[in-house]
C-alpha positions as CSV (number, residue, x, y, z in Angstrom):
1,X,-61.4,8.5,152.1
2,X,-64.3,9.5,150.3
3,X,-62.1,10.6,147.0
4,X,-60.1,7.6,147.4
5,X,-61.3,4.0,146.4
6,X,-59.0,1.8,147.0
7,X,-58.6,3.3,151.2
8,X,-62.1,3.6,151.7
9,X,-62.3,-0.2,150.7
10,X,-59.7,-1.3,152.9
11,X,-61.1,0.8,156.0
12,X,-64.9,-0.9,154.8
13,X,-63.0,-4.4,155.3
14,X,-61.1,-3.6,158.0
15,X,-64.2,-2.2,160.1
16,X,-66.2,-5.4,159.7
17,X,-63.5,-7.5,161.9
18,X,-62.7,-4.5,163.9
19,X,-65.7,-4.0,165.2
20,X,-66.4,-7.4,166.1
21,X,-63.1,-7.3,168.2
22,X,-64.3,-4.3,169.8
23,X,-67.5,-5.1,170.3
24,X,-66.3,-8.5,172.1
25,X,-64.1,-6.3,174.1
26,X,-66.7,-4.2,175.4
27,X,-69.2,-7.1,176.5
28,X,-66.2,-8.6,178.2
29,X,-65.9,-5.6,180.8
30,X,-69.7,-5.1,180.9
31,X,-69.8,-8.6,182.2
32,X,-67.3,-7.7,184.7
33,X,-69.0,-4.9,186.3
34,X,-72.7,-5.4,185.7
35,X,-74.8,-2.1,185.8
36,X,-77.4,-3.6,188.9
37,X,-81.4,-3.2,188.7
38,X,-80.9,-0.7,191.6
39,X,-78.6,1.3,189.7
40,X,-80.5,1.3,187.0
41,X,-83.7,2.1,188.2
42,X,-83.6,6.0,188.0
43,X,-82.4,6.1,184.9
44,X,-86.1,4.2,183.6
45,X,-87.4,8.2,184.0
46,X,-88.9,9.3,180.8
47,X,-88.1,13.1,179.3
48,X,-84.8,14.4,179.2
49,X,-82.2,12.1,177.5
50,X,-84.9,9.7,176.4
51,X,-85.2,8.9,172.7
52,X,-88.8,9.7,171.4
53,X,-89.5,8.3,167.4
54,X,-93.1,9.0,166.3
55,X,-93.9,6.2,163.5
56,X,-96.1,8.3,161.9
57,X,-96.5,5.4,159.2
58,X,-95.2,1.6,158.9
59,X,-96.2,1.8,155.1
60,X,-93.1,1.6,152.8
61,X,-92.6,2.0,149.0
62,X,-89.6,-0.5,148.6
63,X,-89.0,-3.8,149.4
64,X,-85.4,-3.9,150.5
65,X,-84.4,-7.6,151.0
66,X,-81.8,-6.4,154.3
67,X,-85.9,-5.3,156.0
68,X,-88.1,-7.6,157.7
69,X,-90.6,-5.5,155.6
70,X,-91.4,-7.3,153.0
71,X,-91.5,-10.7,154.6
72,X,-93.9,-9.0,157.2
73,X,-96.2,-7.8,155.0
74,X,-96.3,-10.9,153.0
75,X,-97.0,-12.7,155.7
76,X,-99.7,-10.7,156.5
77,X,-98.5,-10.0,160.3
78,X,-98.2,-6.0,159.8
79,X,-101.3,-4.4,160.6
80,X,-100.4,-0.5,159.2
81,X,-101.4,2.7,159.1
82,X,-100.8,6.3,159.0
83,X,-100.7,8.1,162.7
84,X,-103.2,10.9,163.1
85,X,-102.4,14.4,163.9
86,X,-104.4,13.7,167.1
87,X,-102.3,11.1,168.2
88,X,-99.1,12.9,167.1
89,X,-100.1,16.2,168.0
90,X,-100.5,14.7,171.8
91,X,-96.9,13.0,171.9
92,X,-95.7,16.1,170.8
93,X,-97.5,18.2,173.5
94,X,-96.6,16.0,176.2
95,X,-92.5,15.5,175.0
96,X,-92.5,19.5,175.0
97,X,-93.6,19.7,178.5
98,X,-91.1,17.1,179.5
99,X,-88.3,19.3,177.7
100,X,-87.3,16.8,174.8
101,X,-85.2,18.4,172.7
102,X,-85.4,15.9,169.4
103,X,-87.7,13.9,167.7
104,X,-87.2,11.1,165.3
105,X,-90.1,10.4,162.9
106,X,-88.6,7.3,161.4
107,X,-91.0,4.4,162.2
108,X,-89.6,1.1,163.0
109,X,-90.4,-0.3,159.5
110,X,-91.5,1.7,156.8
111,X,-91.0,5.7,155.6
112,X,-92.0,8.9,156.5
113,X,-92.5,10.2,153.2
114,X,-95.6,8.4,152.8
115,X,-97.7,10.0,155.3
116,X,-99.8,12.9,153.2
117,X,-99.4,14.9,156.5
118,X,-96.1,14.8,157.6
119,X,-95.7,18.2,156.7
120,X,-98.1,19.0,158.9
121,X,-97.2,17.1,161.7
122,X,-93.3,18.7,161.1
123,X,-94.5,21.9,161.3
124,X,-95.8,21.3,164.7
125,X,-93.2,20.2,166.4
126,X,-90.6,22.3,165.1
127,X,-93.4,25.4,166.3
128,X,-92.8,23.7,169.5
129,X,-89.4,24.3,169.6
130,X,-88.2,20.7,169.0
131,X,-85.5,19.8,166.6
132,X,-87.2,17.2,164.7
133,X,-84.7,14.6,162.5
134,X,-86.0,11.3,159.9
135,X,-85.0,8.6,157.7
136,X,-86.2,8.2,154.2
137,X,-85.5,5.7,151.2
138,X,-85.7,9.5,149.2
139,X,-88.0,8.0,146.4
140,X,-90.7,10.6,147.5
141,X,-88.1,14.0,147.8
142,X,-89.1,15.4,144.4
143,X,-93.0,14.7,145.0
144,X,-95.0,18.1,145.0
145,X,-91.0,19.6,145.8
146,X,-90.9,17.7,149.5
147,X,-87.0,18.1,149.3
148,X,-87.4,21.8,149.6
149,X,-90.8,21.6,151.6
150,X,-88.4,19.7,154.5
151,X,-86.0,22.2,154.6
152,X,-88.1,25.4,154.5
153,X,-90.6,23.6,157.2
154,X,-87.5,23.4,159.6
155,X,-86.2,19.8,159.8
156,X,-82.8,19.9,161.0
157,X,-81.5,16.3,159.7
158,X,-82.6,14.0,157.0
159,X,-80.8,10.3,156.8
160,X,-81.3,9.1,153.1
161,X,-80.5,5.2,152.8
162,X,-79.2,4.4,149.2
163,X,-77.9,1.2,147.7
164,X,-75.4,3.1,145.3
165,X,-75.1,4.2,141.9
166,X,-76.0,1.3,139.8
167,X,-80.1,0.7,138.7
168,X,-79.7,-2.4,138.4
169,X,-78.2,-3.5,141.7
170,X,-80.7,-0.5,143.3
171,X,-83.7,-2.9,141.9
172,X,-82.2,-6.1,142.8
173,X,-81.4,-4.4,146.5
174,X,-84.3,-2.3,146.8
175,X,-87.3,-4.7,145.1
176,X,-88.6,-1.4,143.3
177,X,-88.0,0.6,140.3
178,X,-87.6,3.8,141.6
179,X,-83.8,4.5,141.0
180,X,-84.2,7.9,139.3
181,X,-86.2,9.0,141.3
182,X,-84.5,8.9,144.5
183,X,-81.1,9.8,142.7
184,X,-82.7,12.9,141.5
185,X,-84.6,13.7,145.3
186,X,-81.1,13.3,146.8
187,X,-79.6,15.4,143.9
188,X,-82.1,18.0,144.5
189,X,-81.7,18.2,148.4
190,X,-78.4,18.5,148.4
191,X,-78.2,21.6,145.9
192,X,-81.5,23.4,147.9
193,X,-79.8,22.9,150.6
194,X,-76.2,24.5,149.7
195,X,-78.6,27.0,148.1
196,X,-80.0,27.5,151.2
197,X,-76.2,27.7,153.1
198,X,-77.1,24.4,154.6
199,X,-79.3,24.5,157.4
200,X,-80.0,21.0,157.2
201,X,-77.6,18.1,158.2
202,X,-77.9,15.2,155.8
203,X,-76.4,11.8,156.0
204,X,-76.4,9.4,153.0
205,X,-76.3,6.0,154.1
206,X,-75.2,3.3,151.5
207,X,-77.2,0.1,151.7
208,X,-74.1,-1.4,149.5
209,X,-73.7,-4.6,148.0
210,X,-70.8,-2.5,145.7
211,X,-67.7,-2.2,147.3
212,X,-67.3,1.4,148.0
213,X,-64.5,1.9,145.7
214,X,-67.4,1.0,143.0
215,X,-69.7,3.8,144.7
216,X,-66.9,6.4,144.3
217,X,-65.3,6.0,141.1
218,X,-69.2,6.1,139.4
219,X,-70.2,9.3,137.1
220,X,-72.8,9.7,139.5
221,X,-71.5,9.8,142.8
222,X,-68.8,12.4,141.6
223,X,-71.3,14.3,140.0
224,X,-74.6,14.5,141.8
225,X,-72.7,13.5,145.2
226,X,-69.6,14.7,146.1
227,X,-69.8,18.3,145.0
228,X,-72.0,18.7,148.2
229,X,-69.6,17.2,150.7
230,X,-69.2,19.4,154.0
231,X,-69.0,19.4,157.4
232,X,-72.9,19.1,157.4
233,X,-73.4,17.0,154.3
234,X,-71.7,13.1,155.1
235,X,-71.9,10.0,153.5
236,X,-71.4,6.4,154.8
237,X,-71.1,3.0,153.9
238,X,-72.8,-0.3,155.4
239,X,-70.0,-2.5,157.1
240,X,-72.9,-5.1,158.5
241,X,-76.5,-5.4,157.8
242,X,-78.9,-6.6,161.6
243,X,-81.2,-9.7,161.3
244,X,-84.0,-8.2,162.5
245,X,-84.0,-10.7,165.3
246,X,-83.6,-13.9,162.6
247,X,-86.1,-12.1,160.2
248,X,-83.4,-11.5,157.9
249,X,-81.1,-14.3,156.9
250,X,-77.8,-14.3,155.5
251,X,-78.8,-15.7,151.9
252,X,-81.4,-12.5,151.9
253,X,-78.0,-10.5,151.5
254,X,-76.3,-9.8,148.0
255,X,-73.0,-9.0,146.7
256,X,-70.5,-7.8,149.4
257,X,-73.8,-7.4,152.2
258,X,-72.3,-9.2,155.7
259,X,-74.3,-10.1,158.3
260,X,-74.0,-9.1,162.0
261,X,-73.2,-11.9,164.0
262,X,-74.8,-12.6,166.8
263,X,-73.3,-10.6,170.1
264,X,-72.9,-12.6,173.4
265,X,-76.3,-12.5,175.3
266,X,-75.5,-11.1,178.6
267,X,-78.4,-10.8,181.2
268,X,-77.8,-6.9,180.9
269,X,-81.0,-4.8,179.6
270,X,-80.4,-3.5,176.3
271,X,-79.9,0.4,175.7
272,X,-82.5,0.2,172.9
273,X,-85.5,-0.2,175.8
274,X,-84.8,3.3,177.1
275,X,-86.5,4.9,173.4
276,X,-89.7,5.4,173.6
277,X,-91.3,4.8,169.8
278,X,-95.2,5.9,169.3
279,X,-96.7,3.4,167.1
280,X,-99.2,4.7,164.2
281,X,-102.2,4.0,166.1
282,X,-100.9,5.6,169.5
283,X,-99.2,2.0,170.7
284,X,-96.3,2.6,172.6
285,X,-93.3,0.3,172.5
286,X,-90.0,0.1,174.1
287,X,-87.9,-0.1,170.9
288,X,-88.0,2.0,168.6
289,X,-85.2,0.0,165.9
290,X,-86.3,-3.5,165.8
291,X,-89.4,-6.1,164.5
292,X,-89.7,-9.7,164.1
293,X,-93.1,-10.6,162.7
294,X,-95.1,-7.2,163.5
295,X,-94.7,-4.0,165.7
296,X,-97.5,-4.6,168.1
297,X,-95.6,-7.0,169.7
298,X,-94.5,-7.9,173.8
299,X,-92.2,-4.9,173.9
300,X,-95.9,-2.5,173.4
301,X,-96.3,-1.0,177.2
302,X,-100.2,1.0,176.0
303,X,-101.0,3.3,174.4
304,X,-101.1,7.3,174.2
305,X,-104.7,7.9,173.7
306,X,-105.3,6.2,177.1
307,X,-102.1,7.2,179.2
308,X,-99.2,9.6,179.3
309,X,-95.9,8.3,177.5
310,X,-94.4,9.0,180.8
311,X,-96.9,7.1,183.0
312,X,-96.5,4.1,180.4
313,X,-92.3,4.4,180.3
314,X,-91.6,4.7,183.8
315,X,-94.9,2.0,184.4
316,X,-94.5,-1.6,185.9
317,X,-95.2,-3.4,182.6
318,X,-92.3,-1.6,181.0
319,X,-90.4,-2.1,183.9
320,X,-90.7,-6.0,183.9
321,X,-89.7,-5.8,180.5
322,X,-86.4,-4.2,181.5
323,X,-85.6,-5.8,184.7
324,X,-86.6,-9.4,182.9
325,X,-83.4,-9.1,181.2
326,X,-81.1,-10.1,184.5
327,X,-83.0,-13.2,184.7
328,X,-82.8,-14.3,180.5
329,X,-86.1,-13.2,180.2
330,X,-86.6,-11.5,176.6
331,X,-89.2,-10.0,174.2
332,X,-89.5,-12.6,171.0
333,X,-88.0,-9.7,169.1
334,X,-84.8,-9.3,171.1
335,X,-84.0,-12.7,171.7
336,X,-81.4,-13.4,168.7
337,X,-80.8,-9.4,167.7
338,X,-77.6,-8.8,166.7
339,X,-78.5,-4.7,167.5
340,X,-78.4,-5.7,171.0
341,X,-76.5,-3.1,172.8
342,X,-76.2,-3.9,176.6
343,X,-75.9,-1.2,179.0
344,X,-72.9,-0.4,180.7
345,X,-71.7,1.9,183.0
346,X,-70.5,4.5,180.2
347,X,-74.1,4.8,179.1
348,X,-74.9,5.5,182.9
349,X,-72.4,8.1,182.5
350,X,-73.3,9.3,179.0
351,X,-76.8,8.9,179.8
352,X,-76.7,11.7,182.9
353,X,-74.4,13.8,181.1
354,X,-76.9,14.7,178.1
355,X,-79.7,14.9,181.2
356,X,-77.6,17.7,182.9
357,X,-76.6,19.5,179.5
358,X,-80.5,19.7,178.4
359,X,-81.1,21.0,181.8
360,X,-78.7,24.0,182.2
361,X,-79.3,24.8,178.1
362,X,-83.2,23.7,177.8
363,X,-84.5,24.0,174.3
364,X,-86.4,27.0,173.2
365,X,-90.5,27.4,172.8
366,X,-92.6,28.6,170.0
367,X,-91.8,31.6,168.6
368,X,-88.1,31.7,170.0
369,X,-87.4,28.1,168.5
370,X,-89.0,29.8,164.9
371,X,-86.6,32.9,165.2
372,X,-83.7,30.5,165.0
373,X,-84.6,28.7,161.5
């Protein structure tokens, strides 16, 4: 599909009312056959199959108008920071122990790249036998050679999110002038890593207000791109852009940029609650995706420098949070989110499946976990 314009726009069209259709589907049987509060409560346990994302910084260095970013920092309602290695060191410490086998250290707005020790902190927890994974605009890869500092640190996945192969769009998309510069960190990723013989899965993500068939057919994507296509190396493009629970409105969007619409609200708890993300300055919040006007909002359950992330996850505030969906109760930021993924009985399932695997093939420590890189 990829070499093929004209089919990879006719599946991006396609997709955007399929999976509206199947999304409607699916609500329709959860509502049918409601996961209960006493089914659900064992499955609150923090460790094994729980999401952990460590925010190490809500600074970003674009302004992209499909983020509640910008609007949040111009209205002054982001307080940010960068986490300390204190603070990430002890997450890290304490997920070990539990036997988490990933960590994401893509913050809920903002990017990774920013932090001047996320090098450090990476090393860490991949010494800890963790496979660690992030999300980056890629305007900081070529800075002091991060691109190749990632990989030879031992990240195992890097999501790049890209507009597509035009400046000009890129800066209209994107609010910054950095288009070379992230074209040539993705360039330069992609070629250390084949030099490399790809340790690294890498995802490019297209932001697009292009059609695809625009993306594909452009000197660059068939030069700098496609070359470095593989089972590990994937690209994909946008089919709908979230609101960021109403942060984001539909005239924020350019070019062929859709808007989710907004799923039915059932009074199921959403699967999003069962991530744990670590804010900056230890804060400890229930979603991990989502903001509306700041990230130290009603979905924050403590914080790490005064209690365990398991004490706080499995805790009674976090568990009013949860539970207060079966009676319409919701967190400002999930009240009109079109990311709102209700849970079903196939999660359940999922859900203990990934539990059981991690426990019969539990992740290697230390030096084991280093032998393998």
């Amino acid at each position: 599909m990829h070499s093929n314009g004209l089919a990879a726009d006719v599946v991006y069209g396609v997709a955007f009312h399929m999976q509206r259709l199947l999304r409607g589907l699916r609500y329709r049987s959860i509502s049918r056959d409601t996961v209960t509060p006493e089914e659900l409560w064992s499955h609150r346990q923090f460790g094994l199959a729980t999401g952990l994302i460590t925010g190490v910084t809500n600074i970003c260095n674009a302004k992209c108008s499909f983020c509640a970013y910008p609007k949040v920092v111009a209205n002054k309602t982001l307080e940010t920071g960068i986490m300390s290695f204190a603070v990430f060191q002890k997450a890290v410490d304490e997920w070990a122990r539990l036997g988490g086998a990933q960590l994401n250290l893509t913050p809920v707005v903002g990017d990774p790249l920013v932090d001047p020790g996320l090098l450090d902190k990476l090393d860490y927890a991949v010494k800890k036998g963790i496979r660690v994974l992030l999300t980056t605009n890629g305007i900081l890869l070529d800075k002091n050679d991060t691109y190749r500092q990632l990989i030879d640190h031992g990240i195992r996945e890097v999501y790049i999110s890209a507009q597509g192969t035009s400046k000009a769009m890129y800066e209209q998309i994107f609010g910054v002038n950095r288009f070379d510069e992230s074209m040539s960190g993705i360039r330069h990723l992609l070629e250390y890593n084949r030099s490399r013989g790809e340790p690294i899965k890498i995802g490019i993500r297209f932001r697009n207000a292009e059609k695809p068939s625009e993306i594909i057919r452009s000197p660059e994507f068939q030069t700098y791109l496609k070359p470095y296509f593989s089972e590990k190396v994937r690209v994909n493009f946008t089919v709908d852009f979230d609101n960021w629970g109403g942060t984001v409105k539909a005239e924020d969007l350019q070019g062929n940029m859709r808007l989710r619409q907004l799923p039915r609200q059932l009074n199921v708890p959403c699967t999003a609650l069962f991530c744990v993300a670590i804010r900056h300055d230890g804060g400890v919040r229930l979603c991990g995706c989502r903001l509306v006007r700041n990230d130290m909002d009603d979905l924050v359950v403590g914080n790490i420098r005064e209690n365990t992330m398991k004490e706080l996850a499995e805790g009674d505030r976090a568990w009013s949070i949860i539970k207060g969906f079966y009676s319409g109760q919701r967190p400002e930021t999930c009240r009109t989110c079109t990311f709102y993924t209700p849970v079903s009985r196939a999660w359940l399932k999922s859900r203990a499946l990934a539990k059981a695997r991690l426990q019969a093939h539990p992740q290697p420590a230390g030096p084991q976990a280093l032998a393998k890189h």
